[in-house]
BATORTOR-184016 format. One record per residue (C-alpha): residue number from 1; residue in one letter; x, y, z. Coordinates in Angstrom, 1 decimal, padded with zeros to 4 digits. Example, Ala and Ser with C-alpha at 12.3 -4.5 7.8 and 13.67 -1.06 7.14 Angstrom:
# BATORTOR-184016
+-----+------+--------+--------+--------+
| pos | code |     c1 |     c2 |     c3 |
+-----+------+--------+--------+--------+
|   1 |    A |  012.3 | -004.5 |  007.8 |
|   2 |    S |  013.7 | -001.1 |  007.1 |
+-----+------+--------+--------+--------+
# end
This chain:
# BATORTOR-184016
+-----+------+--------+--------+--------+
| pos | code |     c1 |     c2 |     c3 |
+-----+------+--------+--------+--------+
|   1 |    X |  031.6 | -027.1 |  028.0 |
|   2 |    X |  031.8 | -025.2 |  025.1 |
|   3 |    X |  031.6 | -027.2 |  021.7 |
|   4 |    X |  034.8 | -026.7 |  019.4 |
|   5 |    X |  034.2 | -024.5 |  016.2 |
|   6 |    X |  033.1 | -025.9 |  012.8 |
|   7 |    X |  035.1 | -025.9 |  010.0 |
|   8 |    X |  033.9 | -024.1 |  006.6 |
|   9 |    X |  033.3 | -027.6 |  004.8 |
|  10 |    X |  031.5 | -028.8 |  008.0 |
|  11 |    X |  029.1 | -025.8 |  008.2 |
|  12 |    X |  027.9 | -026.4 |  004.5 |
|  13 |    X |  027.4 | -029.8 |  005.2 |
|  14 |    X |  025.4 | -029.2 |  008.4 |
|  15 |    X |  023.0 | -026.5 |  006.2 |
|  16 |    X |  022.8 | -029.2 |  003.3 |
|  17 |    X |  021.4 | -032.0 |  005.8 |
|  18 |    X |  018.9 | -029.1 |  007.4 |
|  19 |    X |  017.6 | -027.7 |  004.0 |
|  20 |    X |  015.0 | -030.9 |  003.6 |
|  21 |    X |  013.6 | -030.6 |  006.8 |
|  22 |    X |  013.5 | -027.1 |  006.7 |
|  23 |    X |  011.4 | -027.2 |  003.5 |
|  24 |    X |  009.4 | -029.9 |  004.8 |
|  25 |    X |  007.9 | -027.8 |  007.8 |
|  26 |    X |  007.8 | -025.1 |  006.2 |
|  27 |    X |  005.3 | -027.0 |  003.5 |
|  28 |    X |  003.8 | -028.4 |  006.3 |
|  29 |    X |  003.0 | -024.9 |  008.0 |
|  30 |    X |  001.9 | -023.8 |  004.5 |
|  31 |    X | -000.7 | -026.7 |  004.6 |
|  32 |    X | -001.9 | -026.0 |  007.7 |
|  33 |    X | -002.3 | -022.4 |  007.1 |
|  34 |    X | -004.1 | -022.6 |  003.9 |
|  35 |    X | -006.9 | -025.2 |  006.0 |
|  36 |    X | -007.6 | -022.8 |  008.7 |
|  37 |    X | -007.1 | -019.4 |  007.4 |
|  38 |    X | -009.7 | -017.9 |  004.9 |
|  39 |    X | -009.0 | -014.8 |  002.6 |
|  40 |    X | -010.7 | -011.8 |  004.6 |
|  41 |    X | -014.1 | -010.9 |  002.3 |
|  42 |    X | -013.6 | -007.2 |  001.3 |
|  43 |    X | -016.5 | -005.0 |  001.5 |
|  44 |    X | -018.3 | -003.7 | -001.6 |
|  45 |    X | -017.8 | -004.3 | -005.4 |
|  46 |    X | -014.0 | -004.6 | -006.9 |
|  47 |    X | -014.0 | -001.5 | -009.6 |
|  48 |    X | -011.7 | -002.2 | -013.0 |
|  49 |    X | -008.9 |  000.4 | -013.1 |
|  50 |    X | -008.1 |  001.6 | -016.5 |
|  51 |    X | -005.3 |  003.4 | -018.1 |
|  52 |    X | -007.4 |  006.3 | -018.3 |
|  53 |    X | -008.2 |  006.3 | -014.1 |
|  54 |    X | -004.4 |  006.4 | -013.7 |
|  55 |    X | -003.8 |  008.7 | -016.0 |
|  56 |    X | -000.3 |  010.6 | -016.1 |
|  57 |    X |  000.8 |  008.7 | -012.4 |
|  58 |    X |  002.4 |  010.5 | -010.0 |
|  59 |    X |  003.6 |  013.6 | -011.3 |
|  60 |    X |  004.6 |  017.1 | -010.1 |
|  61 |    X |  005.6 |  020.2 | -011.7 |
|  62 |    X |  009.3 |  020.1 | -010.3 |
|  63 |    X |  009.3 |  023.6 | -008.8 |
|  64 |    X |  011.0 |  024.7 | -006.2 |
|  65 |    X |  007.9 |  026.2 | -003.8 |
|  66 |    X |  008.5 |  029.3 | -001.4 |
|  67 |    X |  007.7 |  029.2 |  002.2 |
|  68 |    X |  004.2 |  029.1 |  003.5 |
|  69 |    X |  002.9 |  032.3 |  004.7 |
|  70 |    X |  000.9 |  031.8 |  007.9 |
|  71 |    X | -002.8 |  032.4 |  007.8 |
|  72 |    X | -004.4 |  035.7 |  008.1 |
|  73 |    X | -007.6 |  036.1 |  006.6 |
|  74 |    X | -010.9 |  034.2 |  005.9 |
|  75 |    X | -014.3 |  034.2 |  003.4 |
|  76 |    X | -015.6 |  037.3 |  004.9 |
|  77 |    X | -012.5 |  039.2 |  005.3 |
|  78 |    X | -009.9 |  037.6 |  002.6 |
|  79 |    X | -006.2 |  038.6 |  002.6 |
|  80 |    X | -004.8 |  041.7 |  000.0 |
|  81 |    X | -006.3 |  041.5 | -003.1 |
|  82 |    X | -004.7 |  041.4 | -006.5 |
|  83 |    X | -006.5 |  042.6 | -008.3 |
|  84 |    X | -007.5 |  042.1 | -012.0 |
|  85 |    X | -007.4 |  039.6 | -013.5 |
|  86 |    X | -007.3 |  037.2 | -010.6 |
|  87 |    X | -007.5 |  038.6 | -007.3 |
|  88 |    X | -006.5 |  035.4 | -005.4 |
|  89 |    X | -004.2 |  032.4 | -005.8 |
|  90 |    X | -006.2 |  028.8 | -006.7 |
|  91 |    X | -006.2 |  025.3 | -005.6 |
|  92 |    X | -006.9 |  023.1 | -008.5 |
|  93 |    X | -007.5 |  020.0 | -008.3 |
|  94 |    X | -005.3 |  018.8 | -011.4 |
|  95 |    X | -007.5 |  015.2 | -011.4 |
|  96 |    X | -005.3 |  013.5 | -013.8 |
|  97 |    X | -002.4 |  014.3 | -012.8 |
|  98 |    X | -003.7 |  012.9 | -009.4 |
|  99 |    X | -002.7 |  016.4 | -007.3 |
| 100 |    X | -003.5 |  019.2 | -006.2 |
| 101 |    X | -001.4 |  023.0 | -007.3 |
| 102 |    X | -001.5 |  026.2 | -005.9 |
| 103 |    X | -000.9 |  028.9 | -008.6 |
| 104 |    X | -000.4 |  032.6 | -008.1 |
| 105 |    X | -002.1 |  035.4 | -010.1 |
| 106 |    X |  001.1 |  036.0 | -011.6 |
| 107 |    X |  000.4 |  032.2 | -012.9 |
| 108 |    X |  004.1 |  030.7 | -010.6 |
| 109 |    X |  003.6 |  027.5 | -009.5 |
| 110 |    X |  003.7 |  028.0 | -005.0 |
| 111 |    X |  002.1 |  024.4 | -003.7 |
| 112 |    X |  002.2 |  021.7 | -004.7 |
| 113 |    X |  000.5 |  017.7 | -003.0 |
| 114 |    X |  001.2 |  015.0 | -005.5 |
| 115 |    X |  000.0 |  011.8 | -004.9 |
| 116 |    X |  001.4 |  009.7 | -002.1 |
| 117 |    X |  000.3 |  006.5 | -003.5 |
| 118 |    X | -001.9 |  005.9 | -006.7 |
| 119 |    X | -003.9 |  003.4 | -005.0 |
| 120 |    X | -005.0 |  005.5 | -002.4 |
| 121 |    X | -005.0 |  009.1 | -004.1 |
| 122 |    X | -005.4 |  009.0 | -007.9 |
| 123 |    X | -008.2 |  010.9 | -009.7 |
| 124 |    X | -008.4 |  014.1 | -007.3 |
| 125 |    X | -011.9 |  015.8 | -009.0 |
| 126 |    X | -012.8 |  018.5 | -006.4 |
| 127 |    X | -011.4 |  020.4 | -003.7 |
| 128 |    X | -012.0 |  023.0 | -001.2 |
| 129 |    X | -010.4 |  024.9 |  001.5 |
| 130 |    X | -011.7 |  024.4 |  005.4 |
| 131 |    X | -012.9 |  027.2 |  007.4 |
| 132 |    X | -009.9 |  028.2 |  008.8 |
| 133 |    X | -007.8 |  027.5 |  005.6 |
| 134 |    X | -005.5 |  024.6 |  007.1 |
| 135 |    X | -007.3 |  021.9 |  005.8 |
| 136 |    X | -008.5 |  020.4 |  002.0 |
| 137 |    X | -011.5 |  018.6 |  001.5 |
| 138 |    X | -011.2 |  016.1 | -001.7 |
| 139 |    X | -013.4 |  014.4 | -003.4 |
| 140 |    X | -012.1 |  010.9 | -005.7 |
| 141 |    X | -014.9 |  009.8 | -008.0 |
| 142 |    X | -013.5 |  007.0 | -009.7 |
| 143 |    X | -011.6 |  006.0 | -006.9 |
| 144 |    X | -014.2 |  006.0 | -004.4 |
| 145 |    X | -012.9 |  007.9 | -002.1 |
| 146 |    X | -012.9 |  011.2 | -000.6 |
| 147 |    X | -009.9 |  012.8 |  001.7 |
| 148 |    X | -008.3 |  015.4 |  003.9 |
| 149 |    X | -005.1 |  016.8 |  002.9 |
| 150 |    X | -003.6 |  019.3 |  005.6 |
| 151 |    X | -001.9 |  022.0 |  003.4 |
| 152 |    X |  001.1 |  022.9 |  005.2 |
| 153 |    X |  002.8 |  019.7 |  006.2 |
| 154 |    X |  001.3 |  018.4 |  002.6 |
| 155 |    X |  000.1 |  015.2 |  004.2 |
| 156 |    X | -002.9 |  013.0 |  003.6 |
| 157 |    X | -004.7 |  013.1 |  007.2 |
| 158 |    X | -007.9 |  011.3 |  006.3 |
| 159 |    X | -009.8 |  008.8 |  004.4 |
| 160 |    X | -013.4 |  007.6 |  003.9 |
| 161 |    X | -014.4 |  005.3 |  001.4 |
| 162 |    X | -012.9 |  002.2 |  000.4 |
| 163 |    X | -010.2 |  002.9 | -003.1 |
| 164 |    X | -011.1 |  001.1 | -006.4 |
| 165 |    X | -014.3 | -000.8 | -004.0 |
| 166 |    X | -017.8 |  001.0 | -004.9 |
| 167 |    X | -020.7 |  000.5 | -002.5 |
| 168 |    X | -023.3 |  001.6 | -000.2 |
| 169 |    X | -022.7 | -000.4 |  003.0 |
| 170 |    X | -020.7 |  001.0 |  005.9 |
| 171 |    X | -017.6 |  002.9 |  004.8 |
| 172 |    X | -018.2 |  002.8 |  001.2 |
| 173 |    X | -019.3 |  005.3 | -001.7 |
| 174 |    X | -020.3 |  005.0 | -005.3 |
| 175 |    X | -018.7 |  008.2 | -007.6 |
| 176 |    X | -018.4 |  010.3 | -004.7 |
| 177 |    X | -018.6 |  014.1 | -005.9 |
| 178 |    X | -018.2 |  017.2 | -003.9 |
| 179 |    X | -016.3 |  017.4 | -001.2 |
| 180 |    X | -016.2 |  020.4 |  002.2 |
| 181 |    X | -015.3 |  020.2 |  005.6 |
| 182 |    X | -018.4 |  022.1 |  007.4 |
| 183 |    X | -018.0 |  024.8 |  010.0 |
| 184 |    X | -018.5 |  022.1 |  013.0 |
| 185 |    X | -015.8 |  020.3 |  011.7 |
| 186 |    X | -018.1 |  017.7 |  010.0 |
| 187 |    X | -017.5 |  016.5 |  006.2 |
| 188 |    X | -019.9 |  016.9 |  003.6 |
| 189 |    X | -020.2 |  015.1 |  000.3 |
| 190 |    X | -022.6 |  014.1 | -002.9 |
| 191 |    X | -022.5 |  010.4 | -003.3 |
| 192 |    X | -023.8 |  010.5 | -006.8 |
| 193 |    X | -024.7 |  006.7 | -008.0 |
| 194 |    X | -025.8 |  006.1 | -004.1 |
| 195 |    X | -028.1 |  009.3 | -004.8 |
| 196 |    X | -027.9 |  010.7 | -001.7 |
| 197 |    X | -025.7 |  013.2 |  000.3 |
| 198 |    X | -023.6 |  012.4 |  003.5 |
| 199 |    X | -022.4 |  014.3 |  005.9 |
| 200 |    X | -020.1 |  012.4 |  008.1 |
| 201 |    X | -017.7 |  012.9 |  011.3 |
| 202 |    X | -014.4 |  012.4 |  010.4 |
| 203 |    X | -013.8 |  011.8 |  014.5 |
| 204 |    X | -015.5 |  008.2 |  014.2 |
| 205 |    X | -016.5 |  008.3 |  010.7 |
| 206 |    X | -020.1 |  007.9 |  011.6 |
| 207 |    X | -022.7 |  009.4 |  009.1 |
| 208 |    X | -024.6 |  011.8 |  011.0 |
| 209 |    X | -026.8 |  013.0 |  008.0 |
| 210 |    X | -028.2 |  011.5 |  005.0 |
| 211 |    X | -030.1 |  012.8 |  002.4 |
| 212 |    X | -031.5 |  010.6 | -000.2 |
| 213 |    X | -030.7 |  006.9 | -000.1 |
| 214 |    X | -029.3 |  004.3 | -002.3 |
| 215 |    X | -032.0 |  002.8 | -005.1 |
| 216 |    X | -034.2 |  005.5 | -005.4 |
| 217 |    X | -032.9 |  008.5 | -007.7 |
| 218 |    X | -035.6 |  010.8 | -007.9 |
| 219 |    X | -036.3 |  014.5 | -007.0 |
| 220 |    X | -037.8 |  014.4 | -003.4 |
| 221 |    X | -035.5 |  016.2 | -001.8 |
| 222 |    X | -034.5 |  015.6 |  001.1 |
| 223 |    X | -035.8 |  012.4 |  001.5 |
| 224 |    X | -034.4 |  011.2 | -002.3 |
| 225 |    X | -032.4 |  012.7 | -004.7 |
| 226 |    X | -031.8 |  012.2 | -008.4 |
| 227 |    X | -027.8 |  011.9 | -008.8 |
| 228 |    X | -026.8 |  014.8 | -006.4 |
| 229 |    X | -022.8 |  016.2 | -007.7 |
| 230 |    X | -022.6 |  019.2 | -005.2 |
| 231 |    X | -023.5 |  019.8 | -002.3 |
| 232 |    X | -022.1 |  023.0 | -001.2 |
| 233 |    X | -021.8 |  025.0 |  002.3 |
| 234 |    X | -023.4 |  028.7 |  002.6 |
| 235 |    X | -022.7 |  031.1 |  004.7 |
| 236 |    X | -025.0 |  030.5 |  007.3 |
| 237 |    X | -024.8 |  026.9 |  006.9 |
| 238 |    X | -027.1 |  026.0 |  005.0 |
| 239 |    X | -026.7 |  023.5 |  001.9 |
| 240 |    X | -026.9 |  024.1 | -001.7 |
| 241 |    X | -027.4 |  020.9 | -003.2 |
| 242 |    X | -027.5 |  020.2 | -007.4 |
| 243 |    X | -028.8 |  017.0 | -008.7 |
| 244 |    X | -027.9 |  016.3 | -012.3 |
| 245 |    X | -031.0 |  015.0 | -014.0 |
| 246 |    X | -033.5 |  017.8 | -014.5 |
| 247 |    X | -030.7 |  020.3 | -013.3 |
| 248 |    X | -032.5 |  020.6 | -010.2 |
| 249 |    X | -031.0 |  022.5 | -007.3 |
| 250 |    X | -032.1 |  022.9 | -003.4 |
| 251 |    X | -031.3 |  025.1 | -001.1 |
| 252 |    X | -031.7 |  023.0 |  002.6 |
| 253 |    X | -031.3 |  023.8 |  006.0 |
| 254 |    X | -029.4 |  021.3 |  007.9 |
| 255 |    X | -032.1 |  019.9 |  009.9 |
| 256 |    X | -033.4 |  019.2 |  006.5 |
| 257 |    X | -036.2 |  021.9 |  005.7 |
| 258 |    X | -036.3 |  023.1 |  002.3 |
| 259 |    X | -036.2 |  026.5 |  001.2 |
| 260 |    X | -036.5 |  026.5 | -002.3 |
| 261 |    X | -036.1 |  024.3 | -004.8 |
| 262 |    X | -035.8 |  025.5 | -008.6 |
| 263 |    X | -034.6 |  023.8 | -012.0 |
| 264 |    X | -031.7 |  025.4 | -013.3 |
| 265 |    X | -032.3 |  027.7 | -016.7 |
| 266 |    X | -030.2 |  027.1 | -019.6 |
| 267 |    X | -028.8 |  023.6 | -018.1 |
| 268 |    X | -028.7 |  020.4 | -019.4 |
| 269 |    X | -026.1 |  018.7 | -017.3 |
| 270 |    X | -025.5 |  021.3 | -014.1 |
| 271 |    X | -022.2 |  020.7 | -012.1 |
| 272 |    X | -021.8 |  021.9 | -008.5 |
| 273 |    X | -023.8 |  025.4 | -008.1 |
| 274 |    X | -022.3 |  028.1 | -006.1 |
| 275 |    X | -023.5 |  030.8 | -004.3 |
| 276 |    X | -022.4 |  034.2 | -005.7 |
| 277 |    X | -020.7 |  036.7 | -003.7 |
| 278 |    X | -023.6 |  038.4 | -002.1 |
| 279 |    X | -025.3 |  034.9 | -001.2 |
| 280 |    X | -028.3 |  036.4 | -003.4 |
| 281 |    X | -027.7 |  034.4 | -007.0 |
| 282 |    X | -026.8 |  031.3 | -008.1 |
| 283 |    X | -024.0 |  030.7 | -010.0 |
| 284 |    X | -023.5 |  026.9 | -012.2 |
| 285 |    X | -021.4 |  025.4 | -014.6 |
| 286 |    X | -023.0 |  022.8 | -017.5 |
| 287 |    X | -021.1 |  020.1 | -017.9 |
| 288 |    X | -021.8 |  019.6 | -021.2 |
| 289 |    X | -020.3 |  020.3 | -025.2 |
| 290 |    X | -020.3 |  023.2 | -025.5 |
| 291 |    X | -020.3 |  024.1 | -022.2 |
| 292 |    X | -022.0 |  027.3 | -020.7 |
| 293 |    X | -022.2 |  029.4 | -017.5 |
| 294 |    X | -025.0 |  030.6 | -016.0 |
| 295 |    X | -026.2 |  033.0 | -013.3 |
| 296 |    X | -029.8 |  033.5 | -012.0 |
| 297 |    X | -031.8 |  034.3 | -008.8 |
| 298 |    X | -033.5 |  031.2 | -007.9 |
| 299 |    X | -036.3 |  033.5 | -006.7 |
| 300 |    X | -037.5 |  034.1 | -009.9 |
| 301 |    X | -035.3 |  031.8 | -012.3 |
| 302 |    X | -034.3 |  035.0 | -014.3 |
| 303 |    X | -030.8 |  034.8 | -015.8 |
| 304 |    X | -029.0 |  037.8 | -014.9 |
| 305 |    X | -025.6 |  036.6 | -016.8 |
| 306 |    X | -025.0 |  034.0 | -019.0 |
| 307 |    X | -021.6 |  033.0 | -020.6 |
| 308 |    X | -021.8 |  030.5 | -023.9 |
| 309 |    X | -019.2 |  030.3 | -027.1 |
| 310 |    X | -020.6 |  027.9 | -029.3 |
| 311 |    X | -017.3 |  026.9 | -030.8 |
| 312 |    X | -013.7 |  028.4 | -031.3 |
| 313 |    X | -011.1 |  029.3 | -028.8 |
| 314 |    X | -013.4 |  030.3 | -026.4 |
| 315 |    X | -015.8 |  027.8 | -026.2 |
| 316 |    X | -016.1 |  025.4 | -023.2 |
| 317 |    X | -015.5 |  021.7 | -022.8 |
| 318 |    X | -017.4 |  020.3 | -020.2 |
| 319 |    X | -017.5 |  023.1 | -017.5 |
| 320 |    X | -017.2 |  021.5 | -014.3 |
| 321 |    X | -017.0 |  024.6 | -011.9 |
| 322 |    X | -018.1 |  028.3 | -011.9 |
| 323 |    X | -016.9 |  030.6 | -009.2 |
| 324 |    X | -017.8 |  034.7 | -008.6 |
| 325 |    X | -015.0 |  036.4 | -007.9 |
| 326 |    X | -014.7 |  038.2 | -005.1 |
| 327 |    X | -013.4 |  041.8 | -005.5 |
| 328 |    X | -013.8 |  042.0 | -009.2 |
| 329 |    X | -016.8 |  040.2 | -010.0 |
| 330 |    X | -015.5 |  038.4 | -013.0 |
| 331 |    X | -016.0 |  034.7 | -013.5 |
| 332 |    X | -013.5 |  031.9 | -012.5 |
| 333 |    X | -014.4 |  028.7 | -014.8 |
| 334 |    X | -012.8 |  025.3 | -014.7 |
| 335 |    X | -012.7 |  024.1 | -018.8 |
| 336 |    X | -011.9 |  020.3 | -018.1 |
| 337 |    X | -011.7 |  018.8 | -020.9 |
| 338 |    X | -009.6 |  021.7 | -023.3 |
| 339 |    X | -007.2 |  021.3 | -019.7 |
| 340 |    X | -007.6 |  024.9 | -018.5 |
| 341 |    X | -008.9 |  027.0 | -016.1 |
| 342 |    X | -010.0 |  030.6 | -016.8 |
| 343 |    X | -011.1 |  033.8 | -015.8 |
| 344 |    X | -014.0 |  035.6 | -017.8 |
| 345 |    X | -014.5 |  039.5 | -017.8 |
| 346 |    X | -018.5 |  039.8 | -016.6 |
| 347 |    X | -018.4 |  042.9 | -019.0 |
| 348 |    X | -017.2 |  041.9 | -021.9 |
| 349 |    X | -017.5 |  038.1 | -021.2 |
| 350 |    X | -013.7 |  037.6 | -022.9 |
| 351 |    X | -011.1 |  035.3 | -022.0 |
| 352 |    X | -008.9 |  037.6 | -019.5 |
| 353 |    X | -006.6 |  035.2 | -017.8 |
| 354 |    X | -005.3 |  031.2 | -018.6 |
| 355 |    X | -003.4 |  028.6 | -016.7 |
| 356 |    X | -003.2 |  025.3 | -018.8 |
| 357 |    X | -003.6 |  025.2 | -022.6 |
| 358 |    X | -006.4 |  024.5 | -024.6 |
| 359 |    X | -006.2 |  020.9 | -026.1 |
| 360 |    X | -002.5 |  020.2 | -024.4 |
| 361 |    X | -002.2 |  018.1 | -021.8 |
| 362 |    X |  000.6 |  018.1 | -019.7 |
| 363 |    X |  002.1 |  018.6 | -015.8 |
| 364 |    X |  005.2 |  020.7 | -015.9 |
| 365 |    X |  005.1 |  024.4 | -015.5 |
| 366 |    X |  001.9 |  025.8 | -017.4 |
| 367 |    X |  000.0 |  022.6 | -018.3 |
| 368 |    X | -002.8 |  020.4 | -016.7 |
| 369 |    X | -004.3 |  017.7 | -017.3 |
| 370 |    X | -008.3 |  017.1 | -016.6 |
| 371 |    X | -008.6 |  020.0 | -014.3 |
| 372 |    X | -011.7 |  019.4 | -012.8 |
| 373 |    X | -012.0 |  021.4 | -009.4 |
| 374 |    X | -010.8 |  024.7 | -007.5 |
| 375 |    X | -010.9 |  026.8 | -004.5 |
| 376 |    X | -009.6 |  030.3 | -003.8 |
| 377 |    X | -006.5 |  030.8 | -001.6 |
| 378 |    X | -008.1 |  034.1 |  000.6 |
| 379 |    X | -006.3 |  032.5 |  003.3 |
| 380 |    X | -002.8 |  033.5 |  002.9 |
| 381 |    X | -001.0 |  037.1 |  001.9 |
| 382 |    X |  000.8 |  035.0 | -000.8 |
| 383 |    X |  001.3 |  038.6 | -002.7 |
| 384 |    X |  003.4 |  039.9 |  000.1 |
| 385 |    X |  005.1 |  037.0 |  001.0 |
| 386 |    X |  006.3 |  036.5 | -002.4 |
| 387 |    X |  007.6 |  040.2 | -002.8 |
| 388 |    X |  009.8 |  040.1 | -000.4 |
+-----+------+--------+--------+--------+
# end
């Protein structure tokens, strides 16, 4: 039989009654959760974040950005070239603004990845483009972290490391530096206070390789390593890896021979060598006030080109990257801290090209803010698309 409805005045009554033995087992639930159940430990050391690590939040330039064009070209046979001053559009990795931006030659603003969530992705520091161009390694020093960003659906796709938790265990890094998704599809970085190298697989997040090992920072390579910040791909897959004290820097197969291993001239503090064009030279930035580029054949340790402004306009601020140029030969320089990336003329060793200002820090149209890596966009025929 169906029980006749309750009146307003009733209901309230009935909740009133129920509230303190509602409370009660719920205290009593409480209780008994708080005697059986133990905080989970987290793995690794808690890191302090400061104002500084989050710097501007998450930003982004408020563009509108164009369509995609589909890949076409690769490192050996790059897309149309534009020329002077910069042939190619660049992924920087804008680290305090905590993204990544794409900007064209003509200096317009066409990608754009800002930070999903500041606890996960804050502090981007380097970044470079996969193989086939789809995918972005990143590297997150003082977050811990490093991560794969696939470009067009602008999505974070993988993680490795535990944010604002420094280690060396299982799953955790310690100012991770350098960051590139090999040929085999495996991902490489320099895990600089663990002073060694890892080359993991994403697939299971097992470390396959490891050079150097936490402890013992010394120049052994490959068995230790003294503070290794780059560890970057050739092109026939061998590693090129930098260590910051003594400005040393190896070249290493990956079955862990070495080929060669020279100190870098005109360094103090080198920050993630390249290879130049021709795979011949060496090309590094020093990270350092002033700051200086320098380019020499490790055979020998002759420099062959040298850029350094001891003060003025020109003058670096901690040079963090240093990039040949394909096509023109000219030098592509990351200026962290004056907030700019350039392009130097290898004749004249001028200033020929600018995105950010000097000194101005900043994330709309024109400005950054602690650039501190890039990659060239050889990928994409970005010129044609946008002249349409």
């Amino acid at each position: 039989m169906r029980s006749p409805p309750h009146t307003r005045r009733e209901k309230i009554l009935l909740f009133c009654a129920a509230v303190p033995l509602l409370l009660s087992l719920a205290a009593q639930t409480s209780l008994a959760q708080t005697k059986t159940t133990k905080p989970a430990k987290q793995p690794g050391t808690e890191v302090t974040v400061t104002a500084e690590m989050i710097g501007a939040g998450i930003v982004s330039s408020g563009v509108a950005l164009p369509a995609i064009p589909p890949v076409t070209g690769n490192r050996k046979t790059p897309v149309k070239s534009w020329g002077k001053p910069l042939p190619y559009p660049i992924v920087i990795a804008d680290r305090r603004n905590n993204r990544l931006i794409e900007i064209a030659p003509d200096k317009s603003i066409i990608w754009e990845f800002p930070s999903p969530h500041l606890k996960i992705y804050r502090g981007n520091e380097d970044v470079n483009f996969s193989v086939d161009g789809k995918l972005l390694a990143v590297s997150e020093e003082d977050n811990f972290d490093v991560h794969l960003v696939d470009y067009e659906t602008r999505a974070l796709i993988w993680t490795y490391g535990v944010p604002d938790r420094r280690g060396s265990g299982p799953g955790l890094l310690n100012y991770p530096d350098d960051a590139h998704l090999l040929a085999d599809g495996k991902f490489i970085t320099a895990d600089i206070r663990n002073c060694r190298v890892l080359i993991i697989d994403p697939n299971d997040n097992s470390i396959v390789t490891q050079w150097g090992k936490p402890g013992t920072c010394k120049h052994n390579p490959p068995a230790e390593l003294a503070h290794p910040n780059g560890a970057t791909p050739m092109e026939n897959g061998d590693i090129l890896v930098t260590e910051i004290t003594d400005a040393w820097i190896s070249r290493i197969t990956r079955e862990g021979k070495v080929l060669w291993s020279v100190k870098a001239p005109n360094i103090r503090y080198p920050s993630d060598a390249f290879p130049t064009v021709d795979g011949k030279q060496i090309i590094v930035a020093d990270f350092w006030k002033p700051g200086r580029v320098v380019i020499f054949d490790p055979m020998t340790r002759k420099v062959t080109w040298e850029y350094f402004v001891k003060e003025g306009d020109n003058a670096l601020d901690h040079s963090s990257i240093a990039r040949e140029l394909p096509d023109t030969g000219d030098v592509l320089i990351v200026d962290d801290l004056n907030d700019r990336v350039i392009v130097v003329d290898r004749k004249t060793k001028e200033i020929i090209w600018q995105y950010g200002e000097k000194g101005k820090k900043g994330f709309t149209p024109g400005l950054l803010n602690y650039p501190d890596g890039v990659d060239l966009d050889v990928f994409r025929d970005w010129k044609t698309s946008l002249n349409k």
